[in-house]
C-alpha positions as CSV (number, residue, x, y, z in Angstrom):
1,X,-1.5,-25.5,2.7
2,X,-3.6,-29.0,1.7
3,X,-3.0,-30.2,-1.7
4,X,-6.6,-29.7,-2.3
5,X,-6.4,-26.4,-2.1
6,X,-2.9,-26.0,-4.6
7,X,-5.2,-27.7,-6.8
8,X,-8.3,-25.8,-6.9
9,X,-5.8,-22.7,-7.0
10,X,-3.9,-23.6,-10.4
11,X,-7.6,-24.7,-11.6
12,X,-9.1,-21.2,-10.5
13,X,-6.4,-19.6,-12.3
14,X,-6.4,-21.9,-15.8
15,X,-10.1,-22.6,-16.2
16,X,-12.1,-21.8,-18.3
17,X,-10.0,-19.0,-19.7
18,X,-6.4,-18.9,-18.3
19,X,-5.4,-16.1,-16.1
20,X,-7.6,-13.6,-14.1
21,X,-7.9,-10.4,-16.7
22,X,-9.4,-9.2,-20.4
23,X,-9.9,-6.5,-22.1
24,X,-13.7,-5.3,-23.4
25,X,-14.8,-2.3,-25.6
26,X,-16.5,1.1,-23.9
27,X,-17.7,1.9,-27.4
28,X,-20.2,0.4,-30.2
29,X,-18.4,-1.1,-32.8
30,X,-21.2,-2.8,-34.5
31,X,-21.8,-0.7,-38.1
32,X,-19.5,0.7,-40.8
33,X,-19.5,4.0,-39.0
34,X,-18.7,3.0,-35.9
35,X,-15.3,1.2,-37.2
36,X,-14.6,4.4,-39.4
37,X,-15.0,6.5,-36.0
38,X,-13.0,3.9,-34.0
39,X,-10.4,3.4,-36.6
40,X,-9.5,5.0,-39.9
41,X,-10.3,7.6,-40.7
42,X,-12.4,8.9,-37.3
43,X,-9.1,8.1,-34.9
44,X,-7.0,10.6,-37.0
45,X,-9.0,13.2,-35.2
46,X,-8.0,12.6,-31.3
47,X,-4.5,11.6,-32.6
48,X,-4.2,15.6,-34.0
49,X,-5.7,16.5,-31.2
50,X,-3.4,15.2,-29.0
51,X,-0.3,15.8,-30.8
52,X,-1.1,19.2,-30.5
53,X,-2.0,19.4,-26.3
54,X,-0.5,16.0,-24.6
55,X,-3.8,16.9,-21.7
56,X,-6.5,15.9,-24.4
57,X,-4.8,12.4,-24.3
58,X,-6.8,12.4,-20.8
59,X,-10.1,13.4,-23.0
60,X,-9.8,11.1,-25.8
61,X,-8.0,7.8,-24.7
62,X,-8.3,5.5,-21.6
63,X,-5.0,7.1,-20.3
64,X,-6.9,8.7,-17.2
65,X,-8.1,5.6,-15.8
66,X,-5.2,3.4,-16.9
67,X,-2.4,2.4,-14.3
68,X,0.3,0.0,-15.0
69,X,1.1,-2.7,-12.8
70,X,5.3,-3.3,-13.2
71,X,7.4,-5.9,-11.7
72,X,10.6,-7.3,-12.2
73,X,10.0,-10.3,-10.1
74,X,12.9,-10.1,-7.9
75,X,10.4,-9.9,-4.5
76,X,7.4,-11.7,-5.4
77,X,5.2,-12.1,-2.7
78,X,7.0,-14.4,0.5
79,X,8.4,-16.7,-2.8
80,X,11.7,-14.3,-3.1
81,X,13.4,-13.6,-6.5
82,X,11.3,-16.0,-8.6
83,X,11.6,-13.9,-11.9
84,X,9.6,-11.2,-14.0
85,X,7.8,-13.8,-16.0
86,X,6.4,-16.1,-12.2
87,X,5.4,-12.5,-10.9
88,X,3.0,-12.0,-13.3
89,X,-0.3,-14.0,-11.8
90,X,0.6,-11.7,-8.6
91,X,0.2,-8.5,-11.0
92,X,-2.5,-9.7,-12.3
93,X,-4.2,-10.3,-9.2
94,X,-3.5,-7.1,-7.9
95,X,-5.4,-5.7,-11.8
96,X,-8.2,-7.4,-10.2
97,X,-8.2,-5.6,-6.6
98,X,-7.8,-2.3,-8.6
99,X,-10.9,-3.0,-10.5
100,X,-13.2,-4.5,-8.0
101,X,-12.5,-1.9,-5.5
102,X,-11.7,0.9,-7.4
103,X,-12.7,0.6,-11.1
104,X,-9.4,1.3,-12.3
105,X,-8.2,-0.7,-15.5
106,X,-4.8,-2.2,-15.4
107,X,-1.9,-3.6,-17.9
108,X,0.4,-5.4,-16.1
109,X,4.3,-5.5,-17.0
110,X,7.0,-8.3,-16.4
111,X,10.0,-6.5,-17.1
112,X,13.0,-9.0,-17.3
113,X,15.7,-6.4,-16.7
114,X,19.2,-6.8,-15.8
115,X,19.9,-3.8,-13.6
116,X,17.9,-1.4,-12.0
117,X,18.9,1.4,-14.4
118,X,17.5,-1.0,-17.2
119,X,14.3,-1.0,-15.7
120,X,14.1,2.4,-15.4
121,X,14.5,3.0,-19.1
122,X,11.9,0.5,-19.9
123,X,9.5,1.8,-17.8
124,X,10.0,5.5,-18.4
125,X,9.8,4.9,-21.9
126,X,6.3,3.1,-22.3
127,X,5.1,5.4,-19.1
128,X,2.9,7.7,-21.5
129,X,0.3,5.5,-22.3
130,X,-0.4,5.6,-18.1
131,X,-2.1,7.7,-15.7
132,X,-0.5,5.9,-13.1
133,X,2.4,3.4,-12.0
134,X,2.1,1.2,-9.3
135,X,5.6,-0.7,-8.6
136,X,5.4,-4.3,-7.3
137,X,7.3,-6.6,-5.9
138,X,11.0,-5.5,-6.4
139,X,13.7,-5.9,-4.2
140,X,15.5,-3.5,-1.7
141,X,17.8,-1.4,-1.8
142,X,16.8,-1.0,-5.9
143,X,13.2,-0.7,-5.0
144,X,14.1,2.7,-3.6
145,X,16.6,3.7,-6.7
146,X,13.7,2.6,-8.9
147,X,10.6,4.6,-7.5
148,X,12.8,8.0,-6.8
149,X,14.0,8.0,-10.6
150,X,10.8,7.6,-11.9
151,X,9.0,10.1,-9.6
152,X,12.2,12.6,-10.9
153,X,11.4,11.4,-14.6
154,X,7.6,11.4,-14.9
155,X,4.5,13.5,-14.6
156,X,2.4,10.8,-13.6
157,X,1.7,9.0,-10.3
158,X,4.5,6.4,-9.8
159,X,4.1,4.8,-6.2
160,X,5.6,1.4,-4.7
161,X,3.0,0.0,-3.0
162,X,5.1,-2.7,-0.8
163,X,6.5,0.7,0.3
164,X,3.9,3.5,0.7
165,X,0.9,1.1,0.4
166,X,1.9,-0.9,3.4
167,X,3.3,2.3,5.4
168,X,-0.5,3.9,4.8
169,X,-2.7,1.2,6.3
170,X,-0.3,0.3,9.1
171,X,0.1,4.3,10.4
172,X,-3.8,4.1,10.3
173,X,-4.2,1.4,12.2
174,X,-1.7,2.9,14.8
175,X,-3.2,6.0,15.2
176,X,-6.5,4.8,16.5
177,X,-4.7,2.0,18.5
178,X,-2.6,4.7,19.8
179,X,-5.6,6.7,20.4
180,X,-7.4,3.4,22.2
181,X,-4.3,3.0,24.4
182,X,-4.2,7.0,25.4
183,X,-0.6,6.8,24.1
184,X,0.4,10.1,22.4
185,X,2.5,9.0,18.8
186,X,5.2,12.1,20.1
187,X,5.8,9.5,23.1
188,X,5.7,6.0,22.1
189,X,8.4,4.3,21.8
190,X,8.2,2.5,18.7
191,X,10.0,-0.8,17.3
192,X,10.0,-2.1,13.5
193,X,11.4,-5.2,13.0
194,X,12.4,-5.2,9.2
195,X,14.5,-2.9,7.5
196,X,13.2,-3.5,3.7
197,X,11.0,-1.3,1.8
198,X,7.7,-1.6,4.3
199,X,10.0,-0.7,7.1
200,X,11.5,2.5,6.0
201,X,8.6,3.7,4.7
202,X,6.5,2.9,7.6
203,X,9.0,4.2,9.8
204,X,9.3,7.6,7.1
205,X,5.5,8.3,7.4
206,X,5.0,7.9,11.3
207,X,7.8,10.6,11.6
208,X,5.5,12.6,9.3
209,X,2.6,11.8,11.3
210,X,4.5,12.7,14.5
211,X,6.4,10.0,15.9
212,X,9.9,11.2,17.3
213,X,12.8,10.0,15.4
214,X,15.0,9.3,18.4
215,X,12.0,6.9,19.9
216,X,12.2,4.6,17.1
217,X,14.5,1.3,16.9
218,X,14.8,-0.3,13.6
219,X,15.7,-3.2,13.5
220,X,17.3,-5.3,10.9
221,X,19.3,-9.2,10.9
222,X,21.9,-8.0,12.2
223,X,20.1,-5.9,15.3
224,X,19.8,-2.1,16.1
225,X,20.1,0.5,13.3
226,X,22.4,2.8,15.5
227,X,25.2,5.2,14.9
228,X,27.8,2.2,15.9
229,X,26.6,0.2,13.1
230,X,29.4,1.2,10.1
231,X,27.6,-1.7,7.8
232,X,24.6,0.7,7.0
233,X,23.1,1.5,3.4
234,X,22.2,5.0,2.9
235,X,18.8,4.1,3.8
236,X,18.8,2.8,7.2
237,X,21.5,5.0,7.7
238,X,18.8,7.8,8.0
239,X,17.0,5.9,10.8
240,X,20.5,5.0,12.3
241,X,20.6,6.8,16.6
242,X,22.3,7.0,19.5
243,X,21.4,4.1,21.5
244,X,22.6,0.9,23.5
245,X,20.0,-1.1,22.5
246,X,21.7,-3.6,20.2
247,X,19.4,-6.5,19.9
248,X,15.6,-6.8,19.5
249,X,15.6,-7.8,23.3
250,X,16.5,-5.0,24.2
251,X,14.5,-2.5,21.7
252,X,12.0,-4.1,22.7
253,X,12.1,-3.5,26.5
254,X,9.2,-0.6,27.6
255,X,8.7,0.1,24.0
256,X,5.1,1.0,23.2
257,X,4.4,-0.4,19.6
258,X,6.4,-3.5,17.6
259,X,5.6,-3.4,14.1
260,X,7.1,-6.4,12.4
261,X,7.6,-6.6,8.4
262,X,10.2,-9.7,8.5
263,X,9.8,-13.5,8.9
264,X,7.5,-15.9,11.2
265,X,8.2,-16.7,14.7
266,X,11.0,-13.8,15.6
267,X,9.5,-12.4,18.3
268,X,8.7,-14.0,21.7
269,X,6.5,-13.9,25.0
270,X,9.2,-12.8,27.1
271,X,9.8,-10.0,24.4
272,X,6.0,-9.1,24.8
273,X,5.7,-9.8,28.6
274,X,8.6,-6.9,28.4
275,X,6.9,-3.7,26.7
276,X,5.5,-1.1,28.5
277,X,1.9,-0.9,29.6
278,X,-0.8,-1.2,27.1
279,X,1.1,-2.2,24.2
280,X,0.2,-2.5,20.4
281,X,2.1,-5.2,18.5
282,X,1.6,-5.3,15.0
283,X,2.8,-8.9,13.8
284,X,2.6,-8.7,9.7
285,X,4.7,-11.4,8.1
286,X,2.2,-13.3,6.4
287,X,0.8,-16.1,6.5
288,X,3.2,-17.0,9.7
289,X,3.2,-13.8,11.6
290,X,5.9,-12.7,13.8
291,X,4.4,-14.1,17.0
292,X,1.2,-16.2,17.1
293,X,-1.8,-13.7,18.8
294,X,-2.9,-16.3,20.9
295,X,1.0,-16.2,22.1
296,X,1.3,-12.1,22.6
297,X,-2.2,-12.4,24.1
298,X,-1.2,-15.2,26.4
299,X,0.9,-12.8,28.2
300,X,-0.6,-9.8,27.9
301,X,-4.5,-8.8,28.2
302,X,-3.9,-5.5,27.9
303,X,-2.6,-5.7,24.5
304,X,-3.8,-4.4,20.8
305,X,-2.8,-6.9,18.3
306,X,-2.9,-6.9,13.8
307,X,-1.6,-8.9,11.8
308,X,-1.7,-9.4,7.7
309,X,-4.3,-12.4,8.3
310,X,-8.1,-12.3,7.6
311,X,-8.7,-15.0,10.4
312,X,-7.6,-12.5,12.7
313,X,-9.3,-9.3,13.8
314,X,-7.2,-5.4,13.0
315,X,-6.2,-7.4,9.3
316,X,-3.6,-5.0,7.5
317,X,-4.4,-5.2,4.6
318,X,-2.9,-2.8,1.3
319,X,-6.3,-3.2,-0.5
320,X,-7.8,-0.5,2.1
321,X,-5.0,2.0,0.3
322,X,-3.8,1.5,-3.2
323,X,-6.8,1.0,-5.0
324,X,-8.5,4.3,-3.6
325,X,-5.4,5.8,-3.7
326,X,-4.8,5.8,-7.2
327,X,-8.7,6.6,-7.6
328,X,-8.5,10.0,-6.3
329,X,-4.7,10.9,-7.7
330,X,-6.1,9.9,-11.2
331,X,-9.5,11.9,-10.9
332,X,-7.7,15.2,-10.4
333,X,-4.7,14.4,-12.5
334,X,-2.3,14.7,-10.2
335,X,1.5,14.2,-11.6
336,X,2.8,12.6,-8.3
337,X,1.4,10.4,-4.8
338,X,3.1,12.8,-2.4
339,X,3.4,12.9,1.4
340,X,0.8,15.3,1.9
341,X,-1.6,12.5,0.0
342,X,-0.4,9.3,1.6
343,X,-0.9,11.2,5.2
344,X,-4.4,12.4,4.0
345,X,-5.4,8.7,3.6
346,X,-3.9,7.7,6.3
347,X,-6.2,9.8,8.6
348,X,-9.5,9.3,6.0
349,X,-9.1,5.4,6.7
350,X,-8.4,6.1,10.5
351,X,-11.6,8.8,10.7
352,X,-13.7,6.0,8.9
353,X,-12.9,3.3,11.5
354,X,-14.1,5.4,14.6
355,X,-17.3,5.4,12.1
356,X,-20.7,3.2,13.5
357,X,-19.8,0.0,10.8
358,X,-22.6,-0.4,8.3
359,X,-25.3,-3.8,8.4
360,X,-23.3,-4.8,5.2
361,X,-20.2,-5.2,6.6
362,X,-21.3,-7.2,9.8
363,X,-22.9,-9.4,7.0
364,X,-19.9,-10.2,4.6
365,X,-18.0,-10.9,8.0
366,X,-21.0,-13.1,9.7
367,X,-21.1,-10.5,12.7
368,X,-23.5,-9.7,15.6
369,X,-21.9,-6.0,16.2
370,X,-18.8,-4.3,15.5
371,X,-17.3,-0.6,16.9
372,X,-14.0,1.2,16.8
373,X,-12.0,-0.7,20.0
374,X,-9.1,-3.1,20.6
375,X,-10.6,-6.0,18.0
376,X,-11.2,-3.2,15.8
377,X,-9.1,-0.2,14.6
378,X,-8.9,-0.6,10.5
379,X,-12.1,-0.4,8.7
380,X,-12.4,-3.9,7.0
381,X,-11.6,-4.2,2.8
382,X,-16.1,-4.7,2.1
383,X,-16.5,-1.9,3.7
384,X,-18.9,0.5,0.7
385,X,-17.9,3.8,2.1
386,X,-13.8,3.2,1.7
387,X,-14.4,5.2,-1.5
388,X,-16.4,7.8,0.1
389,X,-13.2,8.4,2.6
390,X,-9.8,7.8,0.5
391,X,-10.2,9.6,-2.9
392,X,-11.6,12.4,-1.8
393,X,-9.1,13.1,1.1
394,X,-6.1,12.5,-1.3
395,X,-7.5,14.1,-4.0
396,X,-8.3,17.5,-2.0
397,X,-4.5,16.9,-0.8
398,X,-3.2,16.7,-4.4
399,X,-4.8,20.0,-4.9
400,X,-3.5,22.1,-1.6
401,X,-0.4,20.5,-2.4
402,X,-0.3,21.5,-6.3
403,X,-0.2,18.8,-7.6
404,X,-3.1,18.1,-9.4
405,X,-3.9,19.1,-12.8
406,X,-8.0,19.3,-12.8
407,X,-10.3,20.4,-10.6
408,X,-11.7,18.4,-7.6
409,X,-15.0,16.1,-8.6
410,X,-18.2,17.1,-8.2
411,X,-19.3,13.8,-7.5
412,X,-16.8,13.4,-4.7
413,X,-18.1,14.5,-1.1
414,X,-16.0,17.0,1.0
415,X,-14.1,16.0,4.3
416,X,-13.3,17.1,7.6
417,X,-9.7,16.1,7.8
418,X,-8.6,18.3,10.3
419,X,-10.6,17.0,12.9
420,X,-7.5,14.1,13.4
């Protein structure tokens, strides 16, 4: 990264006005009536209201549209535990992508906590003024204590996006490349290199998509997750099988798909040169990915290859999930992100890719022509119809699944979901 650049990205972020985020009125408060309706005495009205039916906070305060954006800085980014306070320009950068994409309005939250347990208190105690939490940047194993005592304790969406956000857009992008390769998701063998929060729930959600527990290897620093291992957390213990493959050399060998969530430069051409026919490699570490494409595709022309860069074609990328995500969970209410709603975007994002790709994509991406193939398997982040896909497949999952608490938008188009 140039010094130039360093520069003009401290100036983007200090001037004129520092940071990236303010907050503007929805109502006229211009005349003496319109302060006595937006304060005393007006306000006493929705404040009775709501005392008496918590629901009519959804009616009478931005709570429905509101999501929190919470970190405790301990996994910021590739910069490691830099602290609550360093995390914040990341939170509010990803308040931005919520409202660009999604028209959501965020607060972020630096929570300097000493324990997880602490920041479960904190959080759980300012959670009503939410219709949604999105979790950010926290460490594993607590990222996982964290989310599943919140989702126990609230009746709001609470959803860690390193976690569920990543595992959406990468089982998208493997089911069409799956689907491209003729490779059926009940036979590939599949490896993940990274054992963290993106891992588990990547490898969590492929199960639920189909994938065969005892055809996955992940794979941590130490090697192989298998049942010899006795240095396990109850985590990767779950994805823990009866194997001999100790190393990623030999997980690797005839596998079907590498997914890599880890560090730059771990994986190499002999590793590739050694996976079964018509492969899929998935290198996301970013901005150094796991192997170089020009590398993987150096040794093999018959392979698929993503990675988490925009210079690259197949970009994962968690702004194709989170923001549309939360759209359609808060327009029906719904009191949780559950399986059934992460897997119904996970096939509205891979039924809009196999889509013919709109003139103002090839535009904002200086293209010629652009269909559903090798180069491209995830629709790109531009794309307009994104929130003609996601919020209406997870909301009409939050409603078969019972979670929601209003009824589905009549704005919102209805789709064909079954048809993956």
């Amino acid at each position: 990264m140039s010094n130039d650049f360093k520069q003009q990205a401290l100036d983007y972020h200090a001037l004129p006005t520092p940071g990236k985020l303010a907050i503007s009125t929805t109502k006229p408060c211009e005349t003496q009536n319109d302060l006595s309706l937006a304060y005393t005495p007006g306000v006493a009205e929705p404040v009775r209201a709501i005392a008496k039916n918590r629901d009519d906070a959804y009616r009478y305060t931005a709570k429905g549209n509101l999501v929190a954006v919470i970190t405790d800085g301990t996994a910021v980014l590739g910069l490691g535990n830099v602290g609550a306070l360093a995390g914040k320009p990341v939170m509010e950068g990803k308040a931005v992508l919520f409202k660009r994409f999604a028209d959501i309005d965020v607060f972020d939250i630096e929570v300097n906590s000493s324990s997880a347990e602490d920041f479960i208190t904190t959080v759980s105690n300012i959670a009503d003024t939410f219709g949604g939490i999105n979790l950010e940047d926290i460490a594993a194993p607590d990222c996982f204590v964290i989310e599943k005592a919140l989702q126990a304790k609230l009746d709001i969406p609470v959803f860690h996006d390193d976690q569920h956000g990543t595992a959406i857009i990468i089982a998208a992008g493997l089911l069409n490349a799956l689907q491209v390769q003729q490779v059926a998701i009940d036979q590939a063998k599949i490896v993940c290199l990274g054992a963290g929060a993106a891992g588990i729930a990547s490898m969590n959600l492929l199960i639920a998509l189909g994938a065969k527990k005892e055809n996955l290897r992940l794979v941590d620093r130490k090697g192989v997750i298998n049942t010899q291992r006795n240095d396990l957390n109850e985590y990767k213990q779950a994805f823990a099988i009866d194997t001999s493959d100790q190393s990623l050399v030999d997980a690797m060998r005839d596998a079907n798909v590498f997914i890599g969530v880890s560090g730059p430069s771990l994986v190499t051409k002999d590793m590739i040169k050694s996976m079964a026919a018509n492969p899929i490699v998935f290198a996301l570490s970013n901005p150094d990915p796991e192997i170089k494409p020009a590398d993987a595709l150096s040794v093999r022309d018959d392979l698929i290859m993503a990675t988490g860069r925009s210079d690259y074609p197949n970009q994962v990328n968690n702004v194709l999930g989170f923001p549309f995500i939360f759209r359609g969970a808060l327009d029906v209410q719904a009191k949780s992100i559950n399986q059934e709603m992460q897997v119904a975007a996970v096939k509205a994002l891979s039924l809009l890719a196999r889509e013919p790709v709109p003139q103002s994509v090839l535009d904002a991406y200086q293209l010629d022509a652009l269909e559903f193939g090798r180069d491209y398997i995830i629709p790109k982040p531009v794309d307009p119809r994104l929130k003609d896909f996601v919020p209406p497949a997870v909301a009409q999952a939050a409603i078969k699944s019972g979670v929601a608490n209003a009824a589905y938008p009549a704005h919102y188009p209805k789709l064909n979901l079954d048809q993956l």
